[in-house]
C-alpha positions as CSV (number, residue, x, y, z in Angstrom):
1,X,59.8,-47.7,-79.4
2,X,57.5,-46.9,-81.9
3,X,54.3,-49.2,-83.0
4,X,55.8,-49.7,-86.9
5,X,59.4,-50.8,-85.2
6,X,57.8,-52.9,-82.3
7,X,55.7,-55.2,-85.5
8,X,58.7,-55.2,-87.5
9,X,61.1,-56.5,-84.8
10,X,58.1,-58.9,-83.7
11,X,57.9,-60.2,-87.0
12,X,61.5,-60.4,-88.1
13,X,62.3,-62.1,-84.9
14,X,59.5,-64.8,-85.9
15,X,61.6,-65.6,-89.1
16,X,64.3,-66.9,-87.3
17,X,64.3,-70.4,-85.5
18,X,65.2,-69.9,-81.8
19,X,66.7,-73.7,-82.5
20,X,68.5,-73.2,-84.7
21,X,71.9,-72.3,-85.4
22,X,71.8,-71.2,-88.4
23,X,73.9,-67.9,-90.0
24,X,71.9,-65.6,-92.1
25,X,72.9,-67.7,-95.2
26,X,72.8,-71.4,-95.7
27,X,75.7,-72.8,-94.3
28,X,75.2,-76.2,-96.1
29,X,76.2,-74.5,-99.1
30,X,78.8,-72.0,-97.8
31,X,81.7,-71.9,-100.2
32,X,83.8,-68.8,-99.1
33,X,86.6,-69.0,-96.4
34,X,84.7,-66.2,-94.6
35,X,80.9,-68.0,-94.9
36,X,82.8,-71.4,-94.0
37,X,84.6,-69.4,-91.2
38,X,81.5,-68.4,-89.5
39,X,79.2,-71.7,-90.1
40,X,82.2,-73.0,-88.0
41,X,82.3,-70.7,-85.4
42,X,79.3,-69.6,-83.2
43,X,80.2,-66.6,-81.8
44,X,80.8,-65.4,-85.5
45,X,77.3,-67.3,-86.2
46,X,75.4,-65.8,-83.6
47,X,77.1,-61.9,-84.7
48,X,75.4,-63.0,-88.3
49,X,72.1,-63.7,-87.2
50,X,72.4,-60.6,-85.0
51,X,73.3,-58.5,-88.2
52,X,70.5,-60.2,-90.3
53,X,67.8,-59.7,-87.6
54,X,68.9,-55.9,-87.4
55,X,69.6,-55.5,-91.6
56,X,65.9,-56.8,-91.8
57,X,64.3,-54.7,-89.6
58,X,65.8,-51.7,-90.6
59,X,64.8,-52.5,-94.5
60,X,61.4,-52.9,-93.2
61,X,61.0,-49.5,-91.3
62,X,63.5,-46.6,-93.4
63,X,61.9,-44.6,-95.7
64,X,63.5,-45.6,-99.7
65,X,66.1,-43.3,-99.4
66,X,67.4,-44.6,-96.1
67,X,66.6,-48.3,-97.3
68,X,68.8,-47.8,-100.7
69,X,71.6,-46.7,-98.0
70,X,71.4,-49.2,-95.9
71,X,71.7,-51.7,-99.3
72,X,74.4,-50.3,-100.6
73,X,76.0,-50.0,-97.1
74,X,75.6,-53.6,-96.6
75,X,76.9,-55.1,-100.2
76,X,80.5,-52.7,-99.3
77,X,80.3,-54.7,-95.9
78,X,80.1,-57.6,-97.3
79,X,82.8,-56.6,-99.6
80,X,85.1,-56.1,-96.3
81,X,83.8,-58.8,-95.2
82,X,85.0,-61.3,-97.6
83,X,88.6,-59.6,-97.2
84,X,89.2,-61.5,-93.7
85,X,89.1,-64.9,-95.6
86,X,88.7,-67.4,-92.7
87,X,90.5,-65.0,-90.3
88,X,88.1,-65.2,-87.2
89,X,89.4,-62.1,-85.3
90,X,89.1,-60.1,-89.0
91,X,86.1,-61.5,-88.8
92,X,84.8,-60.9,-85.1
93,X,86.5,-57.1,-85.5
94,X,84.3,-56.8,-89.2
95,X,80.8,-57.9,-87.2
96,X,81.8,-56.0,-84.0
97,X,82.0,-52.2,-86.3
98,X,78.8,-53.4,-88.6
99,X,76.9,-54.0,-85.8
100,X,78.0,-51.1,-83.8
101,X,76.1,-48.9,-87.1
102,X,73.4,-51.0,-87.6
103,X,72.4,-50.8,-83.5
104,X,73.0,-47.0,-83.9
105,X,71.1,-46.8,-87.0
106,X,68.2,-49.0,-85.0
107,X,68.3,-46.8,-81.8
108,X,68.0,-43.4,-83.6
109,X,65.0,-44.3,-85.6
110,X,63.0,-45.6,-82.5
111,X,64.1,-42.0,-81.3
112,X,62.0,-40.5,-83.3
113,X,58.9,-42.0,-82.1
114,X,56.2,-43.3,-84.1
115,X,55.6,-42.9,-88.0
């Protein structure tokens, strides 16, 4: 893993409150079926935090063309996202493929060693 990844992970990993339970939004002020759905539902939870830890780290470490990507990548799966409503296993299926990119994303660019 290269230095720049290894501070970024270290760092975004300090963000979040190991105590916590908290989704990568608040979920005080969720209003969406699918935000409700997964303030009420810890796997889903615990798939958001995973996808925030990874969307952050990956902002913090892509060059601006890869970064714009990954925004734009994001706002359409958020799009899908919202489709499920308060369907869990939508949901869980939605997290499982976003996550499955984002780790793949992650993996390639420690592959390439440091920056």
């Amino acid at each position: 893993m290269s230095k720049r990844l290894s501070t970024a992970l270290a760092l975004t990993l300090l963000g979040f409150s190991p105590s916590a339970h908290a989704a990568s939004f608040p979920c005080d002020k969720a209003e969406a079926p699918d935000e409700k759905a997964i303030c009420a539902h810890l796997p889903l939870n615990d798939r958001d935090v995973e996808m925030a830890t990874r969307f952050e780290i990956l902002k913090a470490v892509l060059p601006m063309g890869g970064q714009t990507k990954l925004r734009e990548d994001q706002e359409a799966w958020l799009k899908e996202r919202r489709t499920c409503g308060a369907d869990v296993a939508c949901l869980t299926a939605t997290y499982d493929a976003r996550l499955k990119v984002l780790r793949a994303v992650l993996s390639e660019f420690a592959k390439q060693g440091p920056q």
